[in-house]
C-alpha positions in Angstrom: -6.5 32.4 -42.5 -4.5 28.7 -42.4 -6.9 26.5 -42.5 -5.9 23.6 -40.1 -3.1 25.8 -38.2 -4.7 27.4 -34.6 -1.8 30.2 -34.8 1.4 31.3 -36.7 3.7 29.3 -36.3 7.8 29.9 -36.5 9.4 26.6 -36.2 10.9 23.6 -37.3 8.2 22.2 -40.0 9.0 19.0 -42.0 7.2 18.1 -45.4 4.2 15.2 -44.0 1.5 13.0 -46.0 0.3 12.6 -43.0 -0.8 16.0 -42.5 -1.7 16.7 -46.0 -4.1 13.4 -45.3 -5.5 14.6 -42.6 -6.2 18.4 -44.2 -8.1 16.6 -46.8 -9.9 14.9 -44.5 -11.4 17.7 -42.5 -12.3 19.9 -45.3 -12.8 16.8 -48.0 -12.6 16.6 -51.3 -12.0 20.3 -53.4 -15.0 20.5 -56.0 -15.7 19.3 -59.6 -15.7 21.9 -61.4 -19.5 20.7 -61.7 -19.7 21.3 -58.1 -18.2 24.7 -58.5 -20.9 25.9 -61.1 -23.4 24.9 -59.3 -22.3 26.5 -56.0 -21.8 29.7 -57.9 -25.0 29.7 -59.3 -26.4 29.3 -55.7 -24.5 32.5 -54.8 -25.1 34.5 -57.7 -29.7 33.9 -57.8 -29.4 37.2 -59.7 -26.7 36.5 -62.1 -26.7 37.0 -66.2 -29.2 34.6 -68.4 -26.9 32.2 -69.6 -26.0 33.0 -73.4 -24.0 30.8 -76.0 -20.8 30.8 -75.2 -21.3 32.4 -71.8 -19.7 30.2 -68.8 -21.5 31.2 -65.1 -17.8 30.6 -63.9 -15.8 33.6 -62.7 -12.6 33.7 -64.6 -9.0 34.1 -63.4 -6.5 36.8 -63.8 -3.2 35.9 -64.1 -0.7 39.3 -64.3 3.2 38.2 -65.4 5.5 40.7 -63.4 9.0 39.2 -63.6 10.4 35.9 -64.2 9.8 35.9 -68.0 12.3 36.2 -70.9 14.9 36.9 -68.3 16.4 35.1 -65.2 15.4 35.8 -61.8 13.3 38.8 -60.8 10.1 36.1 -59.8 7.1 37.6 -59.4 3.4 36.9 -60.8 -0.2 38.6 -59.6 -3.4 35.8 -59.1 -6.7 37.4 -59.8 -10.2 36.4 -58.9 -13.9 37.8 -58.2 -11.9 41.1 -57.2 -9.6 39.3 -55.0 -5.7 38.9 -55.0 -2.4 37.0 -54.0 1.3 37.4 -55.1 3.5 34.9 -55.7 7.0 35.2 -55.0 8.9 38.3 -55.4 12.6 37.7 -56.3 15.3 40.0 -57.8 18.0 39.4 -59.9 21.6 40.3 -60.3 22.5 43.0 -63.2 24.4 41.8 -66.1 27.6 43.2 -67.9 25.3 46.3 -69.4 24.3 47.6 -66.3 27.6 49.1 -65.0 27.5 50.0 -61.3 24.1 48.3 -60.4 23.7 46.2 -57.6 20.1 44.3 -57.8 17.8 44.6 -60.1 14.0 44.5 -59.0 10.6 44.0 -60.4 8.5 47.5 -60.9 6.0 47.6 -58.2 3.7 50.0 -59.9 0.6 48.1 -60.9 1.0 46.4 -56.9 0.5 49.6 -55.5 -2.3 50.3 -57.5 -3.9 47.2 -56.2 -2.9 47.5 -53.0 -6.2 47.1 -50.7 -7.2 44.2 -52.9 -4.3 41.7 -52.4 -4.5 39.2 -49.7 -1.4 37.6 -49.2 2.3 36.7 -50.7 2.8 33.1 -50.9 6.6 31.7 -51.4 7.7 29.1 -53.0 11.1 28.5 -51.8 14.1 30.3 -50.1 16.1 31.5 -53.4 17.0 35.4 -54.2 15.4 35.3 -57.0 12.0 34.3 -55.6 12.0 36.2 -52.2 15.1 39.1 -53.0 12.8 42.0 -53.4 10.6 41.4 -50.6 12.1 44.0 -48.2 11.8 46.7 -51.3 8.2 45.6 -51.6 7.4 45.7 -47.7 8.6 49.0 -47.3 5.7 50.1 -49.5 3.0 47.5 -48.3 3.0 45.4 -45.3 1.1 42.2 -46.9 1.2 39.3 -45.3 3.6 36.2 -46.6 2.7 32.7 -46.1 5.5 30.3 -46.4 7.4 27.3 -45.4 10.0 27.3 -42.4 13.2 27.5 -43.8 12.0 30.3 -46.4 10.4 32.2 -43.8 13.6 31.8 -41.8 15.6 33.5 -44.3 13.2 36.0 -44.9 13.4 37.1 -41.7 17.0 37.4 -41.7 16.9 39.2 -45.0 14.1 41.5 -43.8 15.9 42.2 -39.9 18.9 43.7 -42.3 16.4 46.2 -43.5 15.0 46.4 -39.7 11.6 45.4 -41.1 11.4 42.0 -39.2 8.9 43.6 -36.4 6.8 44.9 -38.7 6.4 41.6 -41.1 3.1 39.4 -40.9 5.1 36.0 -41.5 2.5 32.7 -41.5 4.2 29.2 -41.2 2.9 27.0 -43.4 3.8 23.4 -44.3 3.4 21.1 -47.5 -0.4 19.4 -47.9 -1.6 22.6 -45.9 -3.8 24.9 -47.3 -4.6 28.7 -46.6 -7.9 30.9 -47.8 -7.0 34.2 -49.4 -9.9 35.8 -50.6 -12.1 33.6 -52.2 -8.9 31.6 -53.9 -7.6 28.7 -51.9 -3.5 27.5 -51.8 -2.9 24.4 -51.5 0.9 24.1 -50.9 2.7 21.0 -52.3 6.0 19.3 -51.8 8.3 19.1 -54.4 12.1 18.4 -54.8 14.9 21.6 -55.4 18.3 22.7 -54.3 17.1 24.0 -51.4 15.1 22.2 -48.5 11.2 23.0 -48.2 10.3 24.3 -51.5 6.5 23.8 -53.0 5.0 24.0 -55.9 1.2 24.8 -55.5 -2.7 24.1 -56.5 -4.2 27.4 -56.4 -8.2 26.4 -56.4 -10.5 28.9 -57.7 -14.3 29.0 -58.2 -13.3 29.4 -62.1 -11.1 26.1 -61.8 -8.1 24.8 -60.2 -4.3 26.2 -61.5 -1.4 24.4 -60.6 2.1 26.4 -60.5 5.1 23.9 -60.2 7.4 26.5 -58.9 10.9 25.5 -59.4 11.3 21.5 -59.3 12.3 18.2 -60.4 11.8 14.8 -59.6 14.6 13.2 -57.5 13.6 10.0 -56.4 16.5 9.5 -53.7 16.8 13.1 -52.1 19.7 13.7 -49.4 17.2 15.7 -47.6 13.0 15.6 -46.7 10.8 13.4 -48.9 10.5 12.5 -52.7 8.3 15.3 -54.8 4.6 14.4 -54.1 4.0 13.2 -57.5 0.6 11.5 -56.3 -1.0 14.8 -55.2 -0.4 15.8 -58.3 -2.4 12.8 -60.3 -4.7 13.5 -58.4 -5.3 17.2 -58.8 -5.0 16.1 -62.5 -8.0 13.4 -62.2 -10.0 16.5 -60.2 -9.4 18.8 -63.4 -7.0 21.2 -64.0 -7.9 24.3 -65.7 -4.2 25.5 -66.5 -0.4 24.5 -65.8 2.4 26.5 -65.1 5.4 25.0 -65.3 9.4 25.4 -64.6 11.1 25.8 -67.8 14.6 26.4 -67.0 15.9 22.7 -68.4 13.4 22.8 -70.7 16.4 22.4 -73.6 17.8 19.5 -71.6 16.8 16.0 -72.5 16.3 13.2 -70.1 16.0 13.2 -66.6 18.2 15.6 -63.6 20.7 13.6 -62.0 19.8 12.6 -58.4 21.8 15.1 -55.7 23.5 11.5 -54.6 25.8 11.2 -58.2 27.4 14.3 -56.2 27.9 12.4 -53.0 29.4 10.0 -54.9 31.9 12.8 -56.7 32.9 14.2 -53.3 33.7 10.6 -51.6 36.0 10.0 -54.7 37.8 13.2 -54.4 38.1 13.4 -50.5 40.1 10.1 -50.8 42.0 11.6 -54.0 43.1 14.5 -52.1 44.3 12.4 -49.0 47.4 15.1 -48.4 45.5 18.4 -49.7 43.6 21.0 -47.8 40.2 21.0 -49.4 38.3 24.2 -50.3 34.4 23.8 -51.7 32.8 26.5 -53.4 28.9 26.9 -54.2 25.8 28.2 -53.8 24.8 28.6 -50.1 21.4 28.5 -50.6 22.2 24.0 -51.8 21.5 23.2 -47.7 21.6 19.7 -48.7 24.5 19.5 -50.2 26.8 21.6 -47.9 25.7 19.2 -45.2 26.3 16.4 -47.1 30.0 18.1 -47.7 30.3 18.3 -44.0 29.3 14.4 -43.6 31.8 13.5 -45.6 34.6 15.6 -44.0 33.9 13.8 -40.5 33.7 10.5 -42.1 37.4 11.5 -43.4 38.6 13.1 -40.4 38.2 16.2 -41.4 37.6 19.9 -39.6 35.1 22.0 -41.6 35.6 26.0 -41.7 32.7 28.1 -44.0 34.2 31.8 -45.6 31.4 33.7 -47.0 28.9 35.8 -45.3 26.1 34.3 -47.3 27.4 30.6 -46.6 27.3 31.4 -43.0 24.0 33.0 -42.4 22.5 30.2 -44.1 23.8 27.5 -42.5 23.1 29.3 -39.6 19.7 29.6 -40.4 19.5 25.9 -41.3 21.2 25.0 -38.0 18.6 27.0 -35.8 15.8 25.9 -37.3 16.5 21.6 -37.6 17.6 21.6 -41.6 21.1 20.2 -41.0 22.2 17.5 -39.0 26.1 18.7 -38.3 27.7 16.1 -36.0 29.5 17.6 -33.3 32.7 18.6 -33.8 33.2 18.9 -36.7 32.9 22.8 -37.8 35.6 25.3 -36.5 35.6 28.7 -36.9 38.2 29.7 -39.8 40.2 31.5 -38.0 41.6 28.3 -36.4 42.4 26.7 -39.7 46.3 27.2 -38.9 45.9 25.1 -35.2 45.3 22.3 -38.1 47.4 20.3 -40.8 46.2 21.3 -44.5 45.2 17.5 -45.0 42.6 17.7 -41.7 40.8 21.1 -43.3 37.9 21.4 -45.9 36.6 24.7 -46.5 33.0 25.6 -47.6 32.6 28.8 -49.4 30.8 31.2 -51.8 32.3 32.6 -54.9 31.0 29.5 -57.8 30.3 32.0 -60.0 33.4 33.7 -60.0 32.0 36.8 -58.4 34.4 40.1 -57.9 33.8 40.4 -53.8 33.3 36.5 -53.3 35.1 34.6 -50.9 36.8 32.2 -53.5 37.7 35.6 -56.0 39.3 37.0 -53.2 41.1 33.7 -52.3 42.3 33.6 -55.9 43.3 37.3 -56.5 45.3 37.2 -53.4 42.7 39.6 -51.7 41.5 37.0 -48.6 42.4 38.5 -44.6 42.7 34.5 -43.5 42.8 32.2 -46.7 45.9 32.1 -49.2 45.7 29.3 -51.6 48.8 27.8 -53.4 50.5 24.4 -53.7 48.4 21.5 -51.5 45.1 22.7 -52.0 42.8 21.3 -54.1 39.4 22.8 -54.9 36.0 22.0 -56.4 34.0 24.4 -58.0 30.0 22.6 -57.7 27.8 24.6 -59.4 26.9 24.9 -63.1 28.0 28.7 -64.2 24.8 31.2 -64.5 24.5 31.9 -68.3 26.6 35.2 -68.2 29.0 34.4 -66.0 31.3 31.7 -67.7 34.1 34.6 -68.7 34.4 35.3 -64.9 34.1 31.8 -63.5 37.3 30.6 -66.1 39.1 33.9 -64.9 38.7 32.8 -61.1 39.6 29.1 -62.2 42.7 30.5 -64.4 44.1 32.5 -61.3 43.9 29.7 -59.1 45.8 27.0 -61.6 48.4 29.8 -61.4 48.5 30.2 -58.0 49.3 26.1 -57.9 46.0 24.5 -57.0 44.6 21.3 -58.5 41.2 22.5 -59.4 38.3 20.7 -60.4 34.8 22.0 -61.9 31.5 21.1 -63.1 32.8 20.6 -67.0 35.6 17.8 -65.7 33.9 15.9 -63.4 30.0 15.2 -61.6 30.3 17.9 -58.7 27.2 19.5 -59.5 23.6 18.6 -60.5 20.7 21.2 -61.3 17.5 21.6 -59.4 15.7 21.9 -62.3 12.9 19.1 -64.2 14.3 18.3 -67.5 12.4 17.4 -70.4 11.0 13.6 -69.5 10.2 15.1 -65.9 8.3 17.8 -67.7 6.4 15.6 -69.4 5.5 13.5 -66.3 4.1 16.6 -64.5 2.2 17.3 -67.8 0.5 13.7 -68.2 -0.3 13.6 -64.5 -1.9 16.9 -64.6 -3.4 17.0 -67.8 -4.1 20.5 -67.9 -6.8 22.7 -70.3 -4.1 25.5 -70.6 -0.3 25.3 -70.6 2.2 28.1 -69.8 5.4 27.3 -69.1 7.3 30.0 -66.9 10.9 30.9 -64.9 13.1 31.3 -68.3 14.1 32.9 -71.2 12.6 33.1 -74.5 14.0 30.2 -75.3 13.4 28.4 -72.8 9.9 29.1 -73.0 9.4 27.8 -76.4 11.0 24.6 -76.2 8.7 23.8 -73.1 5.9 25.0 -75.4 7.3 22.3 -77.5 7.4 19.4 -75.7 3.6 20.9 -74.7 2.6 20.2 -78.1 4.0 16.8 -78.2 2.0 15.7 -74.9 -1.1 16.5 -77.0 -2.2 20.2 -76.2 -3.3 22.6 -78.7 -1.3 25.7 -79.7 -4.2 27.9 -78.9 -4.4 26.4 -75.4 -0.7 27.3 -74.6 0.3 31.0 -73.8 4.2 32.1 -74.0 4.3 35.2 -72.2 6.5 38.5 -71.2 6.6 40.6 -68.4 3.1 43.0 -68.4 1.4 40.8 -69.9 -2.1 39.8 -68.2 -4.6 36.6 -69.5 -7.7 35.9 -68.5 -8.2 32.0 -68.1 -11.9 30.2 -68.4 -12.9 27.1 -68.5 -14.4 28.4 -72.5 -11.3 30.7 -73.0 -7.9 31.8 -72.6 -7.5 35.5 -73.9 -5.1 38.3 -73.6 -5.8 41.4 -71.6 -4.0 45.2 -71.6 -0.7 45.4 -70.9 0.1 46.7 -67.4 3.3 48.5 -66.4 6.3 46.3 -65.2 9.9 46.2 -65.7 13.1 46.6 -63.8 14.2 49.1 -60.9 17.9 49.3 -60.7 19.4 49.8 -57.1 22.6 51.4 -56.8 23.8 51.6 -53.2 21.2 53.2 -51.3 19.0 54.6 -54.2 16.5 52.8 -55.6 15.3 53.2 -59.0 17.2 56.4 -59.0 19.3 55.1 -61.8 17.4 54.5 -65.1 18.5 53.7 -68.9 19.8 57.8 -69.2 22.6 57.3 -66.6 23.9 53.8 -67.7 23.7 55.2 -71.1 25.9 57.9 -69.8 28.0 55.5 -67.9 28.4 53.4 -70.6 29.6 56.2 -72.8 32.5 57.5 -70.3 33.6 53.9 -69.9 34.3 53.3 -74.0 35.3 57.1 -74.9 35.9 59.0 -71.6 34.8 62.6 -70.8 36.4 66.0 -72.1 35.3 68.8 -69.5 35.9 72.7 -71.0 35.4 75.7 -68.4 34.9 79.5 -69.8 34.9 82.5 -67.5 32.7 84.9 -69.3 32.0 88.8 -68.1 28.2 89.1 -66.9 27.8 92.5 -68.3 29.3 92.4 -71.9 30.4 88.5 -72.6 33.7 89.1 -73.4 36.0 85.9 -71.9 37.7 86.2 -68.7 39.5 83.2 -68.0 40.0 80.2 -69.8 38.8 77.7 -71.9 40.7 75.3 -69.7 40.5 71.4 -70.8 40.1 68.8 -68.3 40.5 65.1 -69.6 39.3 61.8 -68.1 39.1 58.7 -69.7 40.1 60.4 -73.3 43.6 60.8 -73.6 46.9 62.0 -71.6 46.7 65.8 -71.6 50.1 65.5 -71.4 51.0 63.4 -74.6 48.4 65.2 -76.4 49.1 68.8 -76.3 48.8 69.2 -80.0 45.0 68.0 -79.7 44.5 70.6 -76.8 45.8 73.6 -78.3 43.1 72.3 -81.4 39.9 71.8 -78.4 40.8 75.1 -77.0 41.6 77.1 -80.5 38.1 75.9 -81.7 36.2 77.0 -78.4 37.9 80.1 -78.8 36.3 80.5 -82.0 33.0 79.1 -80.9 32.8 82.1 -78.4 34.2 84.7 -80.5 31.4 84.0 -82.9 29.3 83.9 -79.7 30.1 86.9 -78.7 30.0 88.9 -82.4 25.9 87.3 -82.9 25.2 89.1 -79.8 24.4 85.1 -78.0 24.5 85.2 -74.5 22.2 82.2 -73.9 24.1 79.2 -71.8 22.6 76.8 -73.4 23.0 77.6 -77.2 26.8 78.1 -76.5 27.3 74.7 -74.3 25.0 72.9 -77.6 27.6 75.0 -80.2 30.2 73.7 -78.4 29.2 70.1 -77.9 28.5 70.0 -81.6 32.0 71.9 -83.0 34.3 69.8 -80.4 32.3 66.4 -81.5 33.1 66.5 -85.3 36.9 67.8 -84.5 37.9 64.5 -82.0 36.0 62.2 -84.2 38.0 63.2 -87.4 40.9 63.5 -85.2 40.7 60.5 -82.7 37.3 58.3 -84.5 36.6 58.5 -80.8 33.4 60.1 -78.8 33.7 61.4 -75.7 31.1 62.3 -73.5 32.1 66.8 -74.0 30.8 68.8 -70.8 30.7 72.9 -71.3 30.9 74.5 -67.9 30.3 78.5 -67.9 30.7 80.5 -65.5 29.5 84.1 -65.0 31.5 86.8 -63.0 
């Protein structure tokens, strides 16, 4: 149930002390952990005789599902007393290995097992990578997700593509609310991102209280909602905190982020740069604030906005419906008026910052858009910081569009982009307000990890109070302990098209193989009755070499298999497979000492 909410609500919310005031007001104060003891031991009459070493607190479960050592793929299981919430469930994107994938998701095995005991899916915010599995996952299970407006807005919209909208059990919440999941109560927080409405949260337990940043930092002039509620969480820190977990993906970065307004500043100084240029903006779709603050702009210069990207548009959409953006009328035209228009009156708002193949702005520079072709007079900003991964094809879009004649500008020139990440002194705040028992710093790779561990150390907690995790692990926190449980299964399902988990590490092993050395297919007739051959073997070549420049090296392939079933046939072998393995072995060592190549070698036999 939401505490302090009648019904579910699916409307425009807006980050308010006021209501987290009042919350607190009607259900007071959360425990001391003194408090909590005492209340359990009023519960439990019957419990254990208190031991050395033995703490009457119930202790907390905390199982790592995705979102460590790798980036994206969110997802992390609360335990306590028997009861259980999710939080988050995001995908991520497949990298240069996994050839043909589209997303990548988190295994949902250990979920299912635990079906009937979890309560709830709480959000953080409205990013793939925190809520891109969830119409995988509620295919399986129809749990309930509790989450601010604008992420359950583009839930819904993610979920109505997989017609599961009807179905979904999606709860409204707002920042300073709390809900009741079992015996574990959220407490949602407001914090500062890329994307409007995000939260971090204090998830109060009767074993203590844990507090989950989700992913922040501290902007002290936001373009959109309210600064990050740093005093909520000073004074969840003077309550007690039994652990921290933390966002670590700036963790390497010194200093402080730069406010979102050093971009504002960027775009006014390029908008009056590129007086007598068409304009064309790419990045992320999901940065609300800053596309508004793009469209601002444009009307302050005269400007007509268009958007290109399917992405860009149902989220602005979204953003629109629901209050987020404040577009003055006018302004936005559909793109395909952008020729009723001089070049110098247009900006244009699109996906593709990091240099993806289908993207709106790839397209644009290979020459591949139905309505856009850039050249001469445009000039175009790239605002986004490339995804580790992805700098090759980011600097191949950029080449293609210096060729193409367009002044372009990107994040390494010039401030067009800042991160929505807490660097290393806004780490440190949220550690010194919190001042937590147990550290565990989350959302990165190992590296990242380690140097948040780091700066953990230097704020003055122990090495045996901070955990670096991986994906299956499970600790049990206390307020006497932290210790390491039994792995549990987790890991990635591949989705490819339509099938999901269909394709594992054998078939992009395969794949792999045919793209580096290709594929040599040999077909063999053979008589049913006495195995003599009937027809062939014929060689079929893909990926390998030109049959036709390479006769020479056929006649060898099908002089050898001739031999292979001659020999066959005089040992009396009329087993398929031990003359497909004879002749997968022969035809190996024979290309590799002719070509130092390996093809993937398929035997067909046929029977007649």
């Amino acid at each position: 149930m939401i505490e302090g909410s009648s019904a579910k609500l699916f409307g425009r919310i807006s980050p308010n002390n006021q209501d987290r005031q009042s919350a607190q007001t009607q259900k007071g104060r959360f425990q001391s952990a003194d408090q909590k003891q005492k209340a359990f031991k009023k519960r439990n009459p019957q419990g254990k005789a208190q031991k050395r070493g033995y703490s009457p607190l119930p202790s907390v479960k905390i199982t790592f599902l995705g979102g460590l050592n790798e980036i994206g793929k969110n997802i992390t299981l609360f335990e306590c007393d028997g009861d259980m919430f999710l939080l988050d469930c995001g995908m991520a994107f497949p990298d240069g290995e996994m050839l043909g994938v589209d997303l990548v998701l988190p295994d949902f095995t250990y979920i299912e097992r635990n079906k009937d005991k979890i309560k709830g899916i709480v959000l953080t915010h409205g990013h793939e990578d925190h809520i891109g599995a969830l119409p995988y996952l509620l295919r399986k299970l129809n749990i309930p997700m509790y989450g601010t407006s604008l992420t359950l807005g583009l839930v819904g919209s993610k979920l109505k593509e997989h017609n599961l909208q009807s179905k979904a059990k999606m709860n409204v919440i707002k920042p300073g609310q709390r809900i009741k999941l079992g015996c574990m109560t959220i407490e949602f927080i407001h914090v500062n991102h890329s994307i409007p409405d995000a939260v971090g949260l204090a998830i109060h337990t009767p074993g203590g209280t844990i507090i989950h940043t989700g992913d922040f930092k501290i902007d002290c002039t936001p373009i959109t909602g309210d600064m990050i509620d740093l005093a909520r969480f000073g004074e969840l820190g003077n309550e007690g905190v039994l652990a921290l977990m933390a966002d670590s993906t700036n963790a390497e970065r010194p200093g402080y982020t730069v406010t979102e307004q050093k971009v504002v500043n960027s775009f006014e100084m390029f908008f009056r740069e590129a007086e007598k240029e068409r304009i064309i903006i790419a990045t992320f779709a999901s940065n609300i604030g800053r596309v508004e603050q793009i469209i601002k702009c444009a009307a302050r210069h005269g400007r007509k906005v268009a958007f290109s990207g399917r992405s860009m548009i149902n989220y602005m959409t979204i953003a629109t419906e629901l209050g987020y953006v404040d577009i003055p009328d006018g302004v936005v035209i559909d793109i395909d008026m952008l020729n009723k228009y001089p070049k110098e009156q247009i900006v244009l708002i699109t996906t593709g910052s990091q240099g993806e193949p289908m993207s709106a702005l790839s397209r644009m520079a290979y020459s591949d858009h139905r309505k856009v072709a850039v050249g001469p007079g445009d000039f175009i900003i790239i605002s986004a910081n490339p995804i580790p991964g992805n700098e090759k094809t980011v600097g191949a879009v950029v080449n293609e569009l210096i060729k193409h004649g367009c002044h372009v500008v990107y994040e390494s020139m010039y401030e067009v982009h800042v991160s929505g990440h807490a660097c290393q002194e806004e780490l440190k705040i949220i550690q010194g307000l919190t001042k937590p028992k147990y550290f565990i710093p989350v959302h990165g790779e190992q590296k990242h990890l380690q140097k948040h561990a780091e700066l953990a150390y230097q704020m003055g907690i122990p090495k045996e109070n901070v955990f670096i995790g991986n994906i299956g692990n499970v600790i049990e926190l206390n307020r006497d302990y932290m210790k390491q449980l039994p792995d549990v299964p987790a890991g990635q399902v591949l989705v490819d098209g339509l099938g999901v988990g269909d394709v594992g590490s054998i078939v992009l092993r395969d794949r792999k193989h045919l793209g580096q050395d290709g594929l040599i297919v040999v077909v063999v007739t053979i008589d049913s009755e006495d195995g003599h051959v009937v027809s062939g073997p014929d060689i079929v070549s893909r990926g390998f070499v030109y049959v036709r420049e390479a006769e020479p090296l056929m006649d060898n392939i099908k002089a050898r298999v001739e031999d292979i079933l001659d020999d066959c046939y005089d040992e009396n072998i009329r087993e398929w497979g031990v003359m497909k393995t004879k002749i997968k072995d022969e035809l190996s060592k024979l290309l590799y000492d002719k070509t130092r190549r390996s093809p993937m070698i398929l035997p067909v036999i046929m029977e007649i």
